[in-house]
N, C-alpha and C positions, 0 to 999 in steps of 0.2 A: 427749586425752580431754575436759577442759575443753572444747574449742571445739568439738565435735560434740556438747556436752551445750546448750552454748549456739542450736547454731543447731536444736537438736532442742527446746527450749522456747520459740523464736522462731515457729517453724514450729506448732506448735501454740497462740502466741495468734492468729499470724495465721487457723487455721483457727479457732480459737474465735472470734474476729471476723467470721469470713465465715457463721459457724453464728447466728451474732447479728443479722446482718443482713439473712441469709434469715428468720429467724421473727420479725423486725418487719417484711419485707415480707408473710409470711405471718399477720399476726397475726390478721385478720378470720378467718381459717378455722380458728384452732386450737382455740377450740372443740367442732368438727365429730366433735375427736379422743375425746372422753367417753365418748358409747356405744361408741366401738371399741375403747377399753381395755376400758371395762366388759363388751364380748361375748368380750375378749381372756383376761379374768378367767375369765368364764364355760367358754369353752372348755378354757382352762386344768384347770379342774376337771374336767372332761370327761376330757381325756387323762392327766394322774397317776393312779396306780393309787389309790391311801388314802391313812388321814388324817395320817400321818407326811409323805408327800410334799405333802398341802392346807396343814400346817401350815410345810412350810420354806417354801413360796410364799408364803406369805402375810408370813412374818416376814422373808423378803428383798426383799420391795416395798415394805413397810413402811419396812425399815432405807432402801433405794434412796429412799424418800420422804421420809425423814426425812432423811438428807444431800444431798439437791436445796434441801431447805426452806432447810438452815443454811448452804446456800453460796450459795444464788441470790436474794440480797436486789438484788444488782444486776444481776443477767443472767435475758433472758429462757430462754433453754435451760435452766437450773437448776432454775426455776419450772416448767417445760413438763413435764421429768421428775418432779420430785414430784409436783406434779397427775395426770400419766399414773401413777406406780407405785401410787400412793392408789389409783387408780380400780382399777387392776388388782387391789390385793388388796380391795375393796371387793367386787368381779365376784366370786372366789374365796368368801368369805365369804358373800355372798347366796346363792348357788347351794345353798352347804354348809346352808347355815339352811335354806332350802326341802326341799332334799333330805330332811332328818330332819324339817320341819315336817310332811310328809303322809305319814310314816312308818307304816308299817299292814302286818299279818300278809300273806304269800303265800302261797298254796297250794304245796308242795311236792311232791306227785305226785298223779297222776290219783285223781280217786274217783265214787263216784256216790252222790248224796244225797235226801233228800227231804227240803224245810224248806218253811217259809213264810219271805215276804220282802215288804218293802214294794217296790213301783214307783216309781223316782225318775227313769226318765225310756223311753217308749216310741219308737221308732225303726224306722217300715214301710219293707223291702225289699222292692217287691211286683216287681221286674225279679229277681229270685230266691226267689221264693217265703217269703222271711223277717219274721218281726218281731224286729228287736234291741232285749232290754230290761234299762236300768241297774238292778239291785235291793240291797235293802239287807237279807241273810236276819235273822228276829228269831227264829227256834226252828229244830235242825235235830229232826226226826221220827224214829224207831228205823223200819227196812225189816223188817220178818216174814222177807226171805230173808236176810237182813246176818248172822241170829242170835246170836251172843255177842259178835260184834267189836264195837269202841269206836265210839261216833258221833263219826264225825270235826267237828272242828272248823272253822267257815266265814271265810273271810275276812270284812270290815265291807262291802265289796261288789261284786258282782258282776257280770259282761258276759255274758249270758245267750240264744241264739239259738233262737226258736219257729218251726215250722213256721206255715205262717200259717191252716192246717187247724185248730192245735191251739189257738188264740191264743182264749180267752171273749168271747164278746160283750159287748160292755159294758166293756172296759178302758179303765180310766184312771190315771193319774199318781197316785200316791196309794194305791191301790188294796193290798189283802194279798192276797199268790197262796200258793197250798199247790200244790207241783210237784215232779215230781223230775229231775236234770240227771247228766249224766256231765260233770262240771268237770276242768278242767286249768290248770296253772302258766299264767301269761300266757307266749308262746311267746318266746324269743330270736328271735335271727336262726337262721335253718336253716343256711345257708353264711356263712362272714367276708364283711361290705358289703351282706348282704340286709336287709331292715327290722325295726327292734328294736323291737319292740312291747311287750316286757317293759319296757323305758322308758319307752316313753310310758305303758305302763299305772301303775305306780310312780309319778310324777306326776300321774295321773287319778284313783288310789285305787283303783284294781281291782287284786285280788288275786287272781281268777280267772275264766276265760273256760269257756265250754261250750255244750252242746248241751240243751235240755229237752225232754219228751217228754210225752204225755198220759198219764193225765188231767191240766189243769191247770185248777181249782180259785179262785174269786174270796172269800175266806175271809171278808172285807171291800170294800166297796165305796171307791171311793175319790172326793172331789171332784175335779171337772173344773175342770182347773186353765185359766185364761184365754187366756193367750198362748199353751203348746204345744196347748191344744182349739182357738185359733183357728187355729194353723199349721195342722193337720191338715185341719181343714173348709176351708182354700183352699188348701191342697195336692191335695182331693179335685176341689173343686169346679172347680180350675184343668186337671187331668187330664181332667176329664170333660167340658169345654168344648170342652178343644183332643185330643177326641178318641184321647186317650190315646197309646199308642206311646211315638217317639221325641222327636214334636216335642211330648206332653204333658208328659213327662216332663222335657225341656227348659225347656218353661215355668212348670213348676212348680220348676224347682232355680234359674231367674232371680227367681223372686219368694219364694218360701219360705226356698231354699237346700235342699230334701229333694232327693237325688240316688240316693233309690233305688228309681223307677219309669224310669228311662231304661236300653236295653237296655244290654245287656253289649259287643255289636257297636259301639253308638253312641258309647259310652262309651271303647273301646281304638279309633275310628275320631279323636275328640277328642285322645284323648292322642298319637296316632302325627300328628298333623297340626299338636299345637304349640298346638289349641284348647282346651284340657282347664282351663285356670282362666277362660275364660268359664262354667264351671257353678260353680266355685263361688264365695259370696257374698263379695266382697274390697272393695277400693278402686274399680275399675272403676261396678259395681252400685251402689254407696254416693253414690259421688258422680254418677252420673247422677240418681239419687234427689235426691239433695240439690238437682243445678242444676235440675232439673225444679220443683223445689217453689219454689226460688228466684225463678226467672223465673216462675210463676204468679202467687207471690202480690204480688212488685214491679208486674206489670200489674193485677191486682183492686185493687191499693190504690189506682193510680196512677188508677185510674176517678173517684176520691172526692177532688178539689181540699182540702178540707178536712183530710184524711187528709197530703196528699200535701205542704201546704205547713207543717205542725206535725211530723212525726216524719220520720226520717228512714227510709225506705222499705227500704235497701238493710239495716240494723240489722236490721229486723223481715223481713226475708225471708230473715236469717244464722237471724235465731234459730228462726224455723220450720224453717230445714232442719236446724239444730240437734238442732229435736225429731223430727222425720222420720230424722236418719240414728241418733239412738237409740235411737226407736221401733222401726226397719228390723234392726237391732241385736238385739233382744229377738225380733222377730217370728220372726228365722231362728236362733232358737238359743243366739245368743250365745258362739257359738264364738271361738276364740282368734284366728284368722286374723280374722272381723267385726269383734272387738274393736279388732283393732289397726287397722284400716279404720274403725270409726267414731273413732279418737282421732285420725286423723292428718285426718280431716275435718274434726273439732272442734279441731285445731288452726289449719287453713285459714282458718275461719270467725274464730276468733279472731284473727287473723290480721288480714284484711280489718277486722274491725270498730273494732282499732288502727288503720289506714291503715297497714298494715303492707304489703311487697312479701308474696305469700302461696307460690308456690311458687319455697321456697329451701333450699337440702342443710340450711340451719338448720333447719327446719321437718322436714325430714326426723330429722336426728338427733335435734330434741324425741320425735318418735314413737317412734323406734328406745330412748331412754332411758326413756321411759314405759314400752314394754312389756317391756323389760329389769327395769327395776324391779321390776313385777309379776306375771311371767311368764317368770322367766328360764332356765328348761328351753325355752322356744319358741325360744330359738336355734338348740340343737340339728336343728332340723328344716327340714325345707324350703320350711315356706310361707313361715316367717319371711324367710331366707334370699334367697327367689325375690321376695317382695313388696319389699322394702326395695332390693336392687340393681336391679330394674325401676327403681323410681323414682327414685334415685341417678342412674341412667345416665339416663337421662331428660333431667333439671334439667343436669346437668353437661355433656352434650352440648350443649344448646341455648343453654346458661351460656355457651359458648364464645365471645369477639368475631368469630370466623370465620362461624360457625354463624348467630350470632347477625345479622350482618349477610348472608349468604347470604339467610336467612329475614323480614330487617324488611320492610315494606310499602312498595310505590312504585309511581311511576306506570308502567304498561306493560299492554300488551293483556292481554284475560281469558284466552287461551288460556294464554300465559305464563306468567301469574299460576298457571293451575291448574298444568302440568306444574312449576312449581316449587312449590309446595304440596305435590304425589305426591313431589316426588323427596323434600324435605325429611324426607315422612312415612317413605318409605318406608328411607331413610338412618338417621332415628329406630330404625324397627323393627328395620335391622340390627346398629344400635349394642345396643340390649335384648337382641338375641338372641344375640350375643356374649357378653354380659355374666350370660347365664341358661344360657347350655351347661355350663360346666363346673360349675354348681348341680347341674343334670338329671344330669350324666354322673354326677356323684360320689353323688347317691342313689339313680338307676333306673339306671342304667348304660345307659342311652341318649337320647337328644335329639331332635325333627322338626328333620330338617336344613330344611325349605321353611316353617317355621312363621313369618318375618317375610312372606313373601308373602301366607300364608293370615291371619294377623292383619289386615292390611291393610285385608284385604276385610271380617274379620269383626267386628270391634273396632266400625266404625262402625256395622255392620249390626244389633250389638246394642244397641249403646248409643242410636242414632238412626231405628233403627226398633222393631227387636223390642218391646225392654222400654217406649218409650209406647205402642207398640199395642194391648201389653197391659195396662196400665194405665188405657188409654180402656177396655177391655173389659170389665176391672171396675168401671170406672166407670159403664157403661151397664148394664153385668150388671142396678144397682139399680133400674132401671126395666125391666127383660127387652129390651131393645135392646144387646144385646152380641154377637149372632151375627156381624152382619158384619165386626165387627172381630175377632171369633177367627178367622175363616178367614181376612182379612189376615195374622194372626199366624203360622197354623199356614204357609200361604205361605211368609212369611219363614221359618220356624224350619226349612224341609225345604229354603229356599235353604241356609238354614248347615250341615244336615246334609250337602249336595250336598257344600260347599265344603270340609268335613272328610273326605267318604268319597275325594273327588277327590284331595286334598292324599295322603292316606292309601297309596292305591293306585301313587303314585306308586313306581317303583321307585328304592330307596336312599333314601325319604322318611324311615327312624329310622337311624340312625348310635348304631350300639351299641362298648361299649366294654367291658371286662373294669372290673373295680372298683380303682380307681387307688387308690394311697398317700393315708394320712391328710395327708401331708407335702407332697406333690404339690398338694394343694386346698388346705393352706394356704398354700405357696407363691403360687397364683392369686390365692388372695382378698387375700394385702399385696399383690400389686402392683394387682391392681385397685383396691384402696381407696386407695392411694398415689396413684393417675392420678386419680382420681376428686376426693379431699378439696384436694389443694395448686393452685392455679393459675399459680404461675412455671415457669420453664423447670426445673425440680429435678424435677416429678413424673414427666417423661419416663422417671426409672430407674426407676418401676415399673413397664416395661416388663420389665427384667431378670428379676425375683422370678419375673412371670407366664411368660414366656418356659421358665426353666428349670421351673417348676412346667407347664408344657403340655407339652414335651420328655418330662418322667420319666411324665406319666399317658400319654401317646398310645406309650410305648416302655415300659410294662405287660404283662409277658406275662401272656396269657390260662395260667386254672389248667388241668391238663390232668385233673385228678381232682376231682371236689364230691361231700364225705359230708355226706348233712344230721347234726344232730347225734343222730337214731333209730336211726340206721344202715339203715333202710328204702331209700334212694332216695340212689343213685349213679350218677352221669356221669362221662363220659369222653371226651375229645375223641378225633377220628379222625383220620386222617388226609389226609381231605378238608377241617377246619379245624370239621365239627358237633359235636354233643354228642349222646353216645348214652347213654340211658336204661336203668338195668338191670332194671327192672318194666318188662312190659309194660301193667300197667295203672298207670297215673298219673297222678294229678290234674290238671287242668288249670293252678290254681296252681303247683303245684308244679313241672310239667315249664315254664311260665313261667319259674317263681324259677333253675330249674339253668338254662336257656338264657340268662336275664339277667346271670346270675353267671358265667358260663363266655363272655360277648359275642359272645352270634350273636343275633341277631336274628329268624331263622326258628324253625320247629318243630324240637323234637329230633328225633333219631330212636332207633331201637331197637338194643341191643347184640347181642340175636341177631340180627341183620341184615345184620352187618359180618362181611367176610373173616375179619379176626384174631380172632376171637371165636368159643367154642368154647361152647355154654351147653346146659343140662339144663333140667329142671323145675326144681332144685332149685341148681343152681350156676352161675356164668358163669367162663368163665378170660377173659382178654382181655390184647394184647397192643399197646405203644407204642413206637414206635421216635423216637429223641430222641436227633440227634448219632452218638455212635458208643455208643450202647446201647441195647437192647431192654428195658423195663419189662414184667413179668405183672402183672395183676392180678386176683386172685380175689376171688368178692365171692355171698356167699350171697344168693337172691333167690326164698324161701317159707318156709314155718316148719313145714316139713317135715323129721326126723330125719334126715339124713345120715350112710350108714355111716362108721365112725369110720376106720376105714382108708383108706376114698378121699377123705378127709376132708383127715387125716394129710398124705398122699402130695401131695393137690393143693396144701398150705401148704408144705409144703418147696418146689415147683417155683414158688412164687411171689415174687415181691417183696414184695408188698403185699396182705393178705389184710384184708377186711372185712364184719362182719359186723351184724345189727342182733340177735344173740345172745350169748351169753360162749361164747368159743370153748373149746375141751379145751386144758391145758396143753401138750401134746405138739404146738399148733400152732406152729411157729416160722419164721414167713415171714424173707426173707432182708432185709428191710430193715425193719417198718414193719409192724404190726398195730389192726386198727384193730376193738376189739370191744364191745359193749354198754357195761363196764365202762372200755376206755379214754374210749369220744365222752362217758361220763356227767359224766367229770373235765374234757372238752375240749371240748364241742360240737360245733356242724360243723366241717368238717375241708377246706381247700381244700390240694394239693400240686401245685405246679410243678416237672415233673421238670428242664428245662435254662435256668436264668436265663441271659440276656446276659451279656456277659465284663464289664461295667461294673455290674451288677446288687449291692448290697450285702447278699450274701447272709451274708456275713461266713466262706464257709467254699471259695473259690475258684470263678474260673470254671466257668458248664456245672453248677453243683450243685444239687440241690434243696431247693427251700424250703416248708416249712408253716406254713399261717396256720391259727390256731386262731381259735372267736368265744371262748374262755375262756382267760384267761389266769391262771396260780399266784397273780399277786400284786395283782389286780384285785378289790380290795374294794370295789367300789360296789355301794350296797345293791339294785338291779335283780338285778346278778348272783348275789350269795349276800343273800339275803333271810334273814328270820328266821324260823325255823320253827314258833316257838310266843310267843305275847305273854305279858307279865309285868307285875306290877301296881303295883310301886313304879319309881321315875322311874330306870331305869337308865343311865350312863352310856353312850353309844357315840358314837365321834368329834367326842366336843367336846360333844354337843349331848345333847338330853333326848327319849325316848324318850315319846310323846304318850297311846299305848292300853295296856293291859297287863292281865293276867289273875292272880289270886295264885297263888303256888307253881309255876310255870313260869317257863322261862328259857330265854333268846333262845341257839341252838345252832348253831354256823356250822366249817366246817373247808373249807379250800382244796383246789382241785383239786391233783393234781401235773402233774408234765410228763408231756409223750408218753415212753413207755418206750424 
């Protein structure tokens, strides 16, 4: 016993030595490690349900921090993990503060009002006939037809959608409208893995979203505020140049960043081809901007000898694009994604004006920690996510000595020179598009397989043609000599349209995927950031993480049943591998959102269409075969009265009966009901009737599983909101409730399980 205890403590200095010696050869990079703890924290929060499980996390990184501290006075690994557990519960705790920082009332079920609201920020859809407007309501009004019921109560403020018919002449930012809206909760997700917008809302301050209707009423005028009245006049003025459409619409979301005068077509042509973040305003835009301004004013100075032998040139050409990429900044919005695109520019700049090396994963992770800091719900989503591993992968490819010398400069013919140029480039774009799929897969649940090709072409086209062309245009605009160079432009802009509809049309050009595991993605993302951060021969195993994380998403069964959480609008796969729709009328979004979710890639089709499907006006029965069982499903589809007897009869013959009504107690389907009052406690509803025999369904092979978007013990305040504010500083998880109303109190009760 002794001597197996000896060689079992032997055995672990030696590996504690070898752990030592890896992270003093990795020492330069460990840094790199900060903001991934820190997004580690973040996410952290994300996935525990409440504050019981944010507070053990927090006090066991802490304690993990706190015993790395007191043991690793002489060893770097000791040091490495405190620092890592701090950050991590540092990420948990910031998240948690923010979370309850912008803490604000939500609407909790549909209403329809008439109030006045101030205008805090206007937003034209004219490629759908919409104006979207931020408002802040300040009186709600009594309705003559409302008559004795209560005037409901408004959130602080609101996402409000105008017909552009109804929109006053004369709006502006500022402005008091007297209107009336039919508002609604900011929506969840419809199905599990569709887009949660009730999160993002919850972090943006909106409380509710809606429809307004005329008349609407300018109560107040409001001042024309600077930077959005300038957006708007060279958003017009930029449409109106380049002759509207697709390619106006284009050239105005390259310089403004307004993306809502570009068709609908152009726009799902963009995304299916893998070109869809050249519209919008990121790092790409910014730093062309920047080099543009750069290289201008280095030669105007360099004109003036004087100039040129007192200051140094390349300083005062940083600090101009300095103010150009925060001007560019303001100009489009100032949205979260610009933000993080002008800070990682201004850290470049910075950068350079050190004599510092400028694109380095250090530099990368400064950005990543900044916008963590101040913004750390943007992890959750996917621009953050999509912009940061571009760049990552990027640096760390080229970082490569392989790579790196593959690509140095030397002497050999021009032809050469170029096709090794293209290969490099085009090596580059397949190493990003690797690196950006399983982002794409796990938010839209699908990908442009061909989009490192189309990039290729288009990246230069807009960075080196498009946007200075258009920038002479308005340069020349100022003298009315801008026509030639807009139709250069429009040119270009209907070359990149070509190149998007062509990419597009390609057949198997989107590789769609059913909505993989929360576990599965993070699986990918350690092993890519494992490959990505270390550069000894050690990162090779983050090959493993991502490996087994690509395995479980790509061997994801597709759901075979999607209830949104109204219970209006249910799919169901067939047995050709589509989704069929049980309204025949259905949104466009919508029947989108079910085929996204359900991973097909084409149009749905219709339930009464299909062999096994048996439907009325008012009922559908339909049938699934799965292994060695047949599944029924019935599923009301009008809001049409149904005799109560064949009502009855068709719920007994069924499995799975659903409804977007409260069914009669005497419904008793033989597995699995799904009625107004259950989706209300559960939301949408996805059910895979046969997992793979490896599948951890936890209840044997071949059985089925249900994924709810609400879960019993998910207290994050998006999901159960408060329903009414309260005026003294109420406790709730930790932290201090910010608004509050007197004599009301904050009312919340948990969903239950599926019955």
């Amino acid at each position: 016993m002794r001597g197996w205890l000896s060689q079992f403590f032997v055995a672990g200095r030696c590996l504690a030595r070898a752990i030592e010696r890896w992270l003093e050869a990795e020492r330069d990079q460990l840094p790199l490690w900060l903001p991934v703890m820190l997004g580690a924290g973040i996410a952290l929060w994300f996935i525990l349900p409440d504050a019981a499980s944010w507070r053990i996390a927090i006090l066991g990184a802490s304690g993990v921090a706190l015993g790395g501290a007191t043991i690793g006075r002489h060893g770097r690994a000791a040091r490495s993990i405190a620092v890592a557990a701090a950050t991590l519960a540092l990420g948990i705790g910031l998240i948690w503060w923010r979370s309850d920082h912008v803490a604000h009332v939500v609407l909790t079920r549909p209403t329809i009002a008439t109030f006045t609201a101030r205008v805090e920020r206007i937003e034209p859809l004219p490629a759908r006939d919409l104006v979207r407007l931020r408002l802040a309501p300040i009186a709600v009004l009594p309705r003559p037809e409302a008559g004795t019921r209560p005037v409901p109560r408004l959130p602080r403020h609101l996402r409000v959608n105008l017909a552009t018919i109804d929109v006053p002449a004369g709006l502006t930012s500022g402005a008091v409208l007297r209107l009336s809206a039919r508002l609604l909760p900011p929506p969840e997700p419809a199905v599990p893995g569709a887009y949660d917008y009730a999160r993002s809302a919850w972090f943006d301050g909106i409380g509710a979203t809606g429809r307004g209707f005329a008349p609407v009423t300018i109560v107040t005028p409001g001042r024309p505020s600077v930077l959005p009245g300038l957006r708007a006049r060279l958003s017009q003025h930029i449409q109106t140049q380049a002759d509207g459409g697709g390619a106006g619409g284009i050239a105005a979301a390259l310089a403004t960043g307004d993306q809502g005068s570009i068709p609908v077509a152009d726009t799902e042509a963009m995304r299916r081809s893998g070109l869809a973040h050249l519209l919008s305003v990121s790092g790409l835009h910014i730093s062309a901007a920047v080099a543009a301004t750069m290289i201008l004013v280095t030669h105007v100075l360099a004109v003036f000898p004087w100039l040129a032998l007192r200051y140094r040139l390349p300083f005062v050409a940083g600090a101009a694009g300095a103010l150009v990429a925060v001007g560019y900044t303001l100009l489009t919005g100032a949205e979260v994604p610009t933000i993080r695109s002008c800070v990682a520019a201004l850290c470049v700049l910075l950068a350079l004006a050190l004599g510092r090396e400028a694109l380095t994963l250090r530099l990368v992770a400064a950005g990543a920690l900044v916008v963590l800091l101040l913004y750390p719900e943007s992890l959750a989503g996917p621009s953050f996510q999509l912009s940061f591993a571009a760049v990552a992968a990027i640096i760390a490819w080229n970082d490569h000595p392989g790579i790196r010398g593959f690509a140095a400069p030397r002497e050999e013919p021009r032809l050469k020179r170029l096709g090794r140029s293209l290969g490099s480039l085009l090596m580059t774009g397949l190493v990003v598009e690797a690196a950006l799929l399983p982002i794409s897969l796990y938010h839209f649940q699908k990908a442009g397989v061909y989009g490192a090709v189309a990039n290729i072409c288009a990246i230069p086209l807009t960075t080196f043609v498009i946007m200075p062309l258009e920038a002479a245009a308005l340069l020349f605009d100022t003298a009315g000599l801008g026509e030639p160079f807009w139709w250069v432009t429009r040119q270009a802009i209907e070359l990149l349209l070509w190149i998007a509809r062509t990419t597009a049309a390609i057949p198997g050009s989107v590789a769609p995927l059913p909505a993989m595991p929360g576990a599965a993605y993070a699986a990918m993302a350690i092993g890519g950031i494992w490959v990505t951060l270390w550069r000894t021969r050690w990162r090779a195993l983050g090959v493993v993480p991502f490996a087994i994380g690509a395995t479980w998403a790509i061997a994801t069964p597709a759901p075979d049943v999607l209830v949104t959480g109204d219970g209006r609008h249910v799919a169901i796969r067939t047995a050709q591998g589509d989704v069929a729709l049980l309204r025949d009328r259905t949104g466009d979004y919508t029947a989108d959102m079910l085929a996204q979710g359900g991973g097909v890639a084409g149009l749905p089709v219709l339930w009464s269409d299909q062999r096994d499907a048996r439907c009325s006006r008012d009922l559908c029965l339909a049938e699934r075969a799965t292994g060695n069982r047949r599944w029924t499903v019935l599923a009301t589809r009008s809001a049409y009265t149904v005799p109560i007897d064949a009502l009855l009869h068709a719920c007994a013959t069924a499995d799975i009966a659903i409804s977007d009504r409260r069914l009669p107690r005497g419904c008793h389907p033989r597995w699995l009901r799904l009625d107004r009052a259950t989706l209300a406690r559960t939301g949408g509803v996805t059910i895979t009737f046969s997992a793979p025999s490896f599948w951890p369904t936890g209840k044997g092979p071949g059985s089925p599983t249900i994924k709810m978007v609400r879960h019993p013990e998910d207290a994050h305040p998006w999901i159960l909101p408060p329903e009414r504010p309260r005026s003294y500083p109420a406790r709730r998880h930790g932290f201090r409730w910010r608004h509050a109303m007197p004599g009301q109190s904050y009312r919340r009760s948990n969903p239950a399980s599926l019955p």
